[in-house]
N, C-alpha and C positions, 0 to 999 in steps of 0.2 A: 907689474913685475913678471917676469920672464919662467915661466915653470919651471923646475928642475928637471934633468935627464932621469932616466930611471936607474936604479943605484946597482952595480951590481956587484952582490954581496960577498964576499970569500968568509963562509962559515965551517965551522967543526963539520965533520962529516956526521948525517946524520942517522939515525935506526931507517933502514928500509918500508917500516912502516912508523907512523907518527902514535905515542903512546897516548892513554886515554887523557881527555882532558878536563879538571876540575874547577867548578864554580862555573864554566862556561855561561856565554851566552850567545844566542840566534841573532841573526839580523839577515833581513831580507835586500838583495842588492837587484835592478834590472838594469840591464845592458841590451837592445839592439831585440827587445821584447823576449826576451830569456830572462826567468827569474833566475838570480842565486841565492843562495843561503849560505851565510856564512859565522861559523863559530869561534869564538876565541875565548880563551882560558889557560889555566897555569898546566903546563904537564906535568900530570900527576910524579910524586916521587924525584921532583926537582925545580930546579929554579930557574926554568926557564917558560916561554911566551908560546903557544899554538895559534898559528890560524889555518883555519879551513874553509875550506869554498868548496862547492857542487852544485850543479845545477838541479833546478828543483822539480825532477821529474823521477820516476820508479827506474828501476831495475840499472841504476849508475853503477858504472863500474870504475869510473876514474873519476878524483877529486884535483883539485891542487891544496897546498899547503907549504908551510913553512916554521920554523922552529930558530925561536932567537932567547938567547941569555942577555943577561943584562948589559954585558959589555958590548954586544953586536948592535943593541937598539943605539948606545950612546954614539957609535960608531954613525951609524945611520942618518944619526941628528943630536945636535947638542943638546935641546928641547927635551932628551931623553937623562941627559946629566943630572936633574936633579933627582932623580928617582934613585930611593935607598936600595929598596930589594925589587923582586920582579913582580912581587902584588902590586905595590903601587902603579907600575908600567900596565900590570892587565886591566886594572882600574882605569888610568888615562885614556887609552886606547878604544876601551868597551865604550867610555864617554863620548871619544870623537863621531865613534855609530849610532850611538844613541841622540848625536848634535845631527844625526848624518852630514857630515862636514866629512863623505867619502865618496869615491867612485871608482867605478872598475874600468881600467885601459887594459885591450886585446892585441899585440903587437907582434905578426909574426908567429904566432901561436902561443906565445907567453902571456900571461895573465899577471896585471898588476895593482896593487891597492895605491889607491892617489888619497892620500891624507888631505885634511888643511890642518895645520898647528898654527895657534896663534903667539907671535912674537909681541914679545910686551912691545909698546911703544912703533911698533913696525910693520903690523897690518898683520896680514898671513903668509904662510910661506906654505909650497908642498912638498911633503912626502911620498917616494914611489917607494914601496915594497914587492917584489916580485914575489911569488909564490909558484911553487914547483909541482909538475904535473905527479901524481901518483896513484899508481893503481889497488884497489883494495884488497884485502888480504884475501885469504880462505873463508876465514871466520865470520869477516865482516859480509862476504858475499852471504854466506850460510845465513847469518843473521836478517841481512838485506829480503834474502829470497825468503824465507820462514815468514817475515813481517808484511811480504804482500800475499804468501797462500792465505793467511790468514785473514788480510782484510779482503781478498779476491773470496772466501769460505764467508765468510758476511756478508758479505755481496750477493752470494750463490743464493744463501739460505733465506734472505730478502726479498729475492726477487723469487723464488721458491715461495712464500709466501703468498706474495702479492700474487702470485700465480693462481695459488687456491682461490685466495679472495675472489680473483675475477672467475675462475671457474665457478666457486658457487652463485655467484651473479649472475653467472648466466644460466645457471642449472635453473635459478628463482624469476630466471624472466622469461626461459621457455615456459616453466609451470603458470606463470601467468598469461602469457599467450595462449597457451593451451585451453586456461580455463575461458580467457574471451574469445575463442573458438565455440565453443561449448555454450555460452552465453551467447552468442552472435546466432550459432544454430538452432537454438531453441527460439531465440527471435522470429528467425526466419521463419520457422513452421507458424509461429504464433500470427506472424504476421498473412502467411497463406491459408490457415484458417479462416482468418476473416477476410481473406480477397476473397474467397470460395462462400463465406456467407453472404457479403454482398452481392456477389453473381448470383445467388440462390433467394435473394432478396429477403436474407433472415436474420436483418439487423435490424431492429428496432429502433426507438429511442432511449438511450442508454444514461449515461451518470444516476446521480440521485432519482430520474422521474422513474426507474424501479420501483420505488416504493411507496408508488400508488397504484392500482390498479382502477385507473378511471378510463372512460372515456370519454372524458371535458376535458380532462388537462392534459396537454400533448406536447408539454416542453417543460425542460427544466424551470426554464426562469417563470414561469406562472407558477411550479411549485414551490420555489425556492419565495416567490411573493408571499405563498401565506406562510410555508413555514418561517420566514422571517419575522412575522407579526406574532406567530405564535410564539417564541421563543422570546418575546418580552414578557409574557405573563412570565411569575416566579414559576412558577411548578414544571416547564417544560426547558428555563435557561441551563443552557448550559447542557443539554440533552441532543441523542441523536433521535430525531422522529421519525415513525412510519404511520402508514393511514392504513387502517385495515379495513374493507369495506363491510357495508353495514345494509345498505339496501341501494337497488339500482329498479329504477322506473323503467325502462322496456326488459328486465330481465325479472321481478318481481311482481309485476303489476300495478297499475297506476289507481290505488286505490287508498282513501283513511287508513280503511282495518288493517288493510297488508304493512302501510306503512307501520300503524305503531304494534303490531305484531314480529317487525324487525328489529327496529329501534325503540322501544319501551325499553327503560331500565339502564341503557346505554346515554353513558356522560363522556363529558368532551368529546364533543362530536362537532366535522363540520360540515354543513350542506351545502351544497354544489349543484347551480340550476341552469341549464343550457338553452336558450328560447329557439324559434323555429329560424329567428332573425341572427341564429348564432351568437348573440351578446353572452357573456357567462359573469355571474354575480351568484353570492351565496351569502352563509354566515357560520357564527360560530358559536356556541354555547357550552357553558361550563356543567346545567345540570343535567339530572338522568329526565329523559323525554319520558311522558306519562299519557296518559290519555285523558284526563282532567287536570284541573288546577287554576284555568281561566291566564289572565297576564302575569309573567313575570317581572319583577322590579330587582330583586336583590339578585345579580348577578353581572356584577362590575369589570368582569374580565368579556364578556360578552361581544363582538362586532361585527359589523356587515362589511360585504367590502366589494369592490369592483375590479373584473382581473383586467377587462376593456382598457378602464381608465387606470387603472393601475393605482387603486384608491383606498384608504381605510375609512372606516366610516366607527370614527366609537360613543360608544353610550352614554347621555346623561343623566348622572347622580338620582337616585330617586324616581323614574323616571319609567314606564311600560318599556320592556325590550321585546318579548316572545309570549308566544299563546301557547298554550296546552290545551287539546279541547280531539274527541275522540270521531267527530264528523270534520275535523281540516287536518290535513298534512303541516307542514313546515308552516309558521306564520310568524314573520318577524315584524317587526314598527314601520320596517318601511318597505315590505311587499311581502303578499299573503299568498297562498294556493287554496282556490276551492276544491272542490272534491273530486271532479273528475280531470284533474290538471293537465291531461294531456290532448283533450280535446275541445275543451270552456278557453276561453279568455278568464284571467285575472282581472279580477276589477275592482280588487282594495292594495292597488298602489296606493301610498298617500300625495300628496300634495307638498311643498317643500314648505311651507310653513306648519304643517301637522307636523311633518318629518324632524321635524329638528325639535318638537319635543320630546323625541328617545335618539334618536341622533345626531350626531354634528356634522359640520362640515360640508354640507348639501351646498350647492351653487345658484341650480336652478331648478325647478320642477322635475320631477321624474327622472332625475338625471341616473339614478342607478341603470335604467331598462333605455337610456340614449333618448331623454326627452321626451317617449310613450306613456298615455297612462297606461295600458294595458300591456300584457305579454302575455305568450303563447308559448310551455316549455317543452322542450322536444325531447329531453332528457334531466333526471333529477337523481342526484345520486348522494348517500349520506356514507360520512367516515368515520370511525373512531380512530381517535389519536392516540397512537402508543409509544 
């Protein structure tokens, strides 16, 4: 079917500006990627139809519109005959927008609404409506402009905001640069410190082997061997330990009396024996050294151990571990010190089938002192543990 022409209307002359509209409602129309907005509704204080159209952007100063009584729609289109009053007509009409079963034609500069109405029995037919250019009042300008200071002042005050926000962000990320300034430079010296003791060659060996002061053990991880053994007996788990020394053979004297004149009376102790062949093996004892007593049995946390082999050596049940006796230094099950221990040979090593009746674990002969029966110790040094 052939569209119709667009209609053109001879209406009542109308108000220069169109009066307010009630019950209206919005619809959005695009044409040629322009949105429009368009309202329709009864004008207020009579009986007739408004429609309005604007394009949907700020600071409009011209709309179209148009203004029909009930007799001008019938006029229009028969489709319109059956309508009583002009509610009814705003109602149909809001419906055809609401179907959008609508479109906007631009011809020449005239703006017109293209209906579809449906014909019983007969498909669709359209309706053109023109609508007339007009420019807004005074008032409606006043209002216009009022309603974007004010969303432009929201706007302001927003971004006014968000403006602090990020100034104090950045106020909070110079003070934190600043302080990793300050943490970088305190580095740096900490760090030229120690380039400056290295060049001065007055860096030791550091971590944990602080907390001995030997001169056998010369690396963490030999001390961290026994204190690790140590720390299974109950009474040190769970504990931070230190050795305080207790007696040293080239700095004390390499003699019985001197020794139990250091360590008498002193418990949990461990002794530390260096030979001339550099091997280091020792042991560890729970009671207070005495200068009599003959062999000890009851002391079950007791061990010997090998820092060479990287060895524990523990006690059997019942069984001699250690001597007491006021003419020998250190004498445990399975190697002894005669008296003048720094210049004799040792010569109550045991035998590994002796041995393994106060300790376990023995492999071969002599295996504490690397297979020798005898040793020669070039340094002997005893700890209490604290």
């Amino acid at each position: 079917m052939e569209a119709p022409k667009p209609i053109s209307l001879i209406t009542p002359a109308k108000p220069e500006n169109d009066l307010p509209l009630l019950d209206k409602k919005e619809f959005k129309l695009t044409k040629e990627k322009v949105e429009y907005i368009v309202e329709i509704g009864k004008i207020s204080s009579t009986e007739n139809l408004g429609i309005k159209l604007k394009e949907n952007i700020s600071s409009i100063k011209l709309y179209y519109s148009n203004i029909f009584n009930l007799e001008e729609l019938r006029n229009i289109h028969k489709s319109f005959r059956v309508f009583d009053n002009i509610n009814e007509a705003v109602t149909n009409i809001q419906e055809i927008f609401e179907e959008k079963k609508v479109n906007i034609k631009i011809e020449n500069g005239h703006i017109f609404l293209i209906l579809k109405i449906h014909k019983i029995g007969k498909g669709e037919d359209l309706i053109s409506i023109e609508l007339n250019k007009k420019s807004l009042s005074l008032q409606e300008l006043n209002e216009n402009l009022s309603k974007e200071v004010s969303e432009l002042r929201n706007i302001i005050e927003l971004l006014e905001k968000e403006n602090k926000n990020h100034k104090n962000e950045i106020n909070e990320l110079k003070n934190e640069i600043i302080a990793l300034k300050e943490e970088n430079k305190k580095r740096d010296l900490k760090i030229d410190e120690i380039l400056n003791k290295i060049d001065k060659k007055e860096i030791v060996v550091t971590n944990d082997i602080n907390k001995i002061d030997s001169k056998i053990i010369t690396s963490k991880e030999e001390l961290d061997f026994i204190t690790n053994r140590l720390k299974q007996i109950d009474y040190f788990n769970n504990k931070n330990l230190s050795y305080e020394l207790v007696f040293r053979g080239t700095r004390d004297g390499r003699t019985p009396k001197i020794f139990h004149q250091k360590c008498d009376g002193k418990s949990k102790t461990i002794t530390i024996i260096k030979t001339i062949k550099g091997l280091k093996f020792g042991g560890y004892i729970e009671k207070e050294w005495k200068s009599s007593g003959g062999w000890i049995k009851d002391d079950e946390n007791c061990f010997i151990f090998s820092i060479d082999l990287h060895k524990i050596y523990n006690p059997v049940k019942g069984k001699d571990k250690y001597y007491f006796d006021k003419d020998c230094g250190p004498n445990f099950a399975e190697f002894g010190l005669e008296d003048d221990l720094f210049k004799k040979s040792s010569s109550n090593i045991l035998k590994k089938d002796n041995a393994n009746i106060y300790f376990t674990y023995f492999e071969k002969d002599y295996e504490i002192n690397g297979g020798e029966k005898e040793f020669q110790a070039e340094e002997l040094e005893v700890f209490k543990i604290i």
